[in-house]
Backbone as CSV, one residue per row, in Angstrom:
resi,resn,N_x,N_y,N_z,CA_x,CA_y,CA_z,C_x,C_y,C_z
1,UNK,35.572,59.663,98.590,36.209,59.721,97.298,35.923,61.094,96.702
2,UNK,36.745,61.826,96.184,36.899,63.103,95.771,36.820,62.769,94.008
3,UNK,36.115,63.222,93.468,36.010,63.429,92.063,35.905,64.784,91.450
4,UNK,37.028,65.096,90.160,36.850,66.185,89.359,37.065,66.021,88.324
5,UNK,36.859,66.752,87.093,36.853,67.102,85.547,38.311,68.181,85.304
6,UNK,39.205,67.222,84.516,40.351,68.060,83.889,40.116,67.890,82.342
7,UNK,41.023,68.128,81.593,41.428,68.162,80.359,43.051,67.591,79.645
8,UNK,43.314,67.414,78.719,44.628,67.135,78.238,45.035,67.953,77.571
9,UNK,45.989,69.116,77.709,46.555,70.332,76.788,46.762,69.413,74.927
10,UNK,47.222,70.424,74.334,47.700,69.742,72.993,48.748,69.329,72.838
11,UNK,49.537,69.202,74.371,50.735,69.044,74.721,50.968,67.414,75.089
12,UNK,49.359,67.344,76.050,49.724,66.133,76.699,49.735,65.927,77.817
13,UNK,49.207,67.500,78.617,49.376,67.638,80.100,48.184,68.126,80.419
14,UNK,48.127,67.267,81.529,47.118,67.393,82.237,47.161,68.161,83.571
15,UNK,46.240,68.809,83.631,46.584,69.505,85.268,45.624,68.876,86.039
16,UNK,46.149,69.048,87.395,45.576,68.828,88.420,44.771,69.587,89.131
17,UNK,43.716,69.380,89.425,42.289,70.401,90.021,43.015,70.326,91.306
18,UNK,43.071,71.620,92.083,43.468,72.241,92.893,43.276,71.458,94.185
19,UNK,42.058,71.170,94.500,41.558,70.535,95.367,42.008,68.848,96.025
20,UNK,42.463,68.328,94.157,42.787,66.709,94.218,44.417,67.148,94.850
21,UNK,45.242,68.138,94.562,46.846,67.798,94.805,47.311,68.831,96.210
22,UNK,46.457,68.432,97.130,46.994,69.229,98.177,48.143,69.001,98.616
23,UNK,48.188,67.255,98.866,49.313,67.004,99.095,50.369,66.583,98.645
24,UNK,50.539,66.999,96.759,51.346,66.770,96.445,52.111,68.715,96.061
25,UNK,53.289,68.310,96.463,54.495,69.827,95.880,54.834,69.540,94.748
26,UNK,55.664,70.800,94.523,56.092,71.022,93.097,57.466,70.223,92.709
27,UNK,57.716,69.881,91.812,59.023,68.463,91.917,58.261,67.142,92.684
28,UNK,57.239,66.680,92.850,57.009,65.727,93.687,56.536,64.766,92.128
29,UNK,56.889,63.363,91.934,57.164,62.556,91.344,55.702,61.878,91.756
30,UNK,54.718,61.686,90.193,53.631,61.128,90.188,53.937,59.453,89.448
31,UNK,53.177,58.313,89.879,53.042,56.881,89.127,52.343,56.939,88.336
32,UNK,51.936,56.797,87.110,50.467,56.782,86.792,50.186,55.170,86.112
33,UNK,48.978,54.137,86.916,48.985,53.251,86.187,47.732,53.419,85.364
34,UNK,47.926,52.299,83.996,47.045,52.246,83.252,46.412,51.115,83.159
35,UNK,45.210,50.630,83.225,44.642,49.296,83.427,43.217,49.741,82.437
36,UNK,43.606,49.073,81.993,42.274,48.664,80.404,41.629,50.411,80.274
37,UNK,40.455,50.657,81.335,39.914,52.581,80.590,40.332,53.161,81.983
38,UNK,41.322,52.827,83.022,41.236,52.957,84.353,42.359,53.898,85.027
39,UNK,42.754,54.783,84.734,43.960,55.948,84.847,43.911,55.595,86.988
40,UNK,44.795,55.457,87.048,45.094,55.566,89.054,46.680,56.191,88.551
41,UNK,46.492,57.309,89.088,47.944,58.419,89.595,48.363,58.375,91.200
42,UNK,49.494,58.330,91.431,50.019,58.227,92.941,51.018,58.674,93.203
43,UNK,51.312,59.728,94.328,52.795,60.248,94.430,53.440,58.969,94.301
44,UNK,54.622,59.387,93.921,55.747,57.798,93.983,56.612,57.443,95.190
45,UNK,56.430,58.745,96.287,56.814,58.624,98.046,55.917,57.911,98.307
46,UNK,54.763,57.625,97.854,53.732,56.337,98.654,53.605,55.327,97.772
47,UNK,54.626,55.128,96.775,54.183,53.797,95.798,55.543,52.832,96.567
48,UNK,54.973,51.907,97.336,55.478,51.275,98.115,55.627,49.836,98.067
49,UNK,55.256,48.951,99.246,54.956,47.776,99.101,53.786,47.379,99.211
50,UNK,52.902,48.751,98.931,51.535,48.737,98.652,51.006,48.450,97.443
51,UNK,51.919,48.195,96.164,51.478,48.048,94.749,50.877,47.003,94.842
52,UNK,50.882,45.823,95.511,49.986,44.816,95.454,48.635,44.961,95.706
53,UNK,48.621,46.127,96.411,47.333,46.062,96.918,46.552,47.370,95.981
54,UNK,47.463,48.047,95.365,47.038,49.390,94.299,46.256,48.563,92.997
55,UNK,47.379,47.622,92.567,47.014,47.220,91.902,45.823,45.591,91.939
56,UNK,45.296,45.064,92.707,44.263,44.989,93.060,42.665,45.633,92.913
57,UNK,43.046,46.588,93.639,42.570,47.683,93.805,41.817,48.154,92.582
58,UNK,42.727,48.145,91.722,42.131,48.802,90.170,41.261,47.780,89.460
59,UNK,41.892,46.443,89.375,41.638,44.895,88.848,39.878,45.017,89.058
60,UNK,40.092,45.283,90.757,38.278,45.066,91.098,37.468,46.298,90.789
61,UNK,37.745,47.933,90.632,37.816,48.927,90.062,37.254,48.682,88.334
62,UNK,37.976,48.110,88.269,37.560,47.776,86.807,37.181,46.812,86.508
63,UNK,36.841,45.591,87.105,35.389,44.530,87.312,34.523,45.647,87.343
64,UNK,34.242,45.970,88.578,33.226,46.794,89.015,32.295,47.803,88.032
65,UNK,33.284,48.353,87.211,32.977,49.267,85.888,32.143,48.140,85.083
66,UNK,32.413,47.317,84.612,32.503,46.404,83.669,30.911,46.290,83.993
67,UNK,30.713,45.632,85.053,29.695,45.079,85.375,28.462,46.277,85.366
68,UNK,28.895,47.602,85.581,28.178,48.649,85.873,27.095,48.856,84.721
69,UNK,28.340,49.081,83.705,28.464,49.221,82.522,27.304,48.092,81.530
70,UNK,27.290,46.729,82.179,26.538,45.698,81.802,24.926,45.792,82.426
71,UNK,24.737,46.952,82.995,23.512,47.199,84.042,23.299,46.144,84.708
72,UNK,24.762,45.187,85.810,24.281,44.693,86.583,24.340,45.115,88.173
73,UNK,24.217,46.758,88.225,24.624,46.942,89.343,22.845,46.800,90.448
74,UNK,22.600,46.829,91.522,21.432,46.990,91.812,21.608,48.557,92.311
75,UNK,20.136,49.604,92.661,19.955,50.427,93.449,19.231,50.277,94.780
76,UNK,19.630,51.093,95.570,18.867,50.931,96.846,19.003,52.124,97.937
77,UNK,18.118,52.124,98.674,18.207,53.638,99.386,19.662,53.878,100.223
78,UNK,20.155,54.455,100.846,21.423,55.113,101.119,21.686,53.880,102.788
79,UNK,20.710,54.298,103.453,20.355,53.472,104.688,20.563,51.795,104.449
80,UNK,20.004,51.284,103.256,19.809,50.188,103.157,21.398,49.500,102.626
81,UNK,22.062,50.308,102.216,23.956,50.317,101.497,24.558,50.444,102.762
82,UNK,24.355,51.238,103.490,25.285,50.937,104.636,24.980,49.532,105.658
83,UNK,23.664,49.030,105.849,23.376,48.022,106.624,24.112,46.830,105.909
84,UNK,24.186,46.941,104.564,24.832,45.753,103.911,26.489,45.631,104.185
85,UNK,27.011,47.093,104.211,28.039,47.702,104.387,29.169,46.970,105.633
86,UNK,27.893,47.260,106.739,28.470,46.640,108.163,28.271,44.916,108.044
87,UNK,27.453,44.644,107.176,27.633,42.793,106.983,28.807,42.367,106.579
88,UNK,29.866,42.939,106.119,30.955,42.370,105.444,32.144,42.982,106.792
C-alpha cells in the first residue's frame, strides 16, 4: 500500500502525488467514492464489475478504522502478523 500527503486548492482540487498516478494519463476519468471519513478514487477504465467488491472493501476499511480508532486494535512483532497472516 502506497501512502501520501496532498492538499485541496481554494478551488477544490486536489492533485495527485506523482508517485500515486503513474498509471493514470491526462483525460483519464477518476470515481471517487465517499463512505462515512473514507475517500477511495479509481480510474473509471477499472470501475467494473468489481464495485461489489470496491465497495466492500471500504465497508471493512472503515470497520477497521472505527475499531482502531476505539483502541481495539492489538500490536505485535512483524514475524508474529505474518504467521497469523498464512492462518487465514
Amino acid at each position: 500500500m502506497d501512502i501520501s500527503i496532498t492538499k485541496m486548492s481554494s478551488k477544490g482540487q486536489v492533485v495527485i502525488p506523482t508517485e500515486m498516478r503513474k498509471n493514470i494519463q491526462e483525460g483519464d476519468k477518476i470515481v471517487i467514492i465517499k463512505n462515512n471519513d473514507q475517500w477511495i478514487m479509481k480510474k473509471a477504465s477499472d470501475f467494473d464489475e468489481n464495485l461489489k467488491d470496491d465497495l466492500e472493501f471500504a465497508r471493512r476499511t472503515e470497520e477497521a478504522w472505527e475499531r482502531y480508532e476505539k483502541g481495539e486494535f492489538k500490536s505485535m512483532p512483524m514475524d508474529d502478523f505474518l504467521k497469523e497472516l498464512d492462518k487465514c
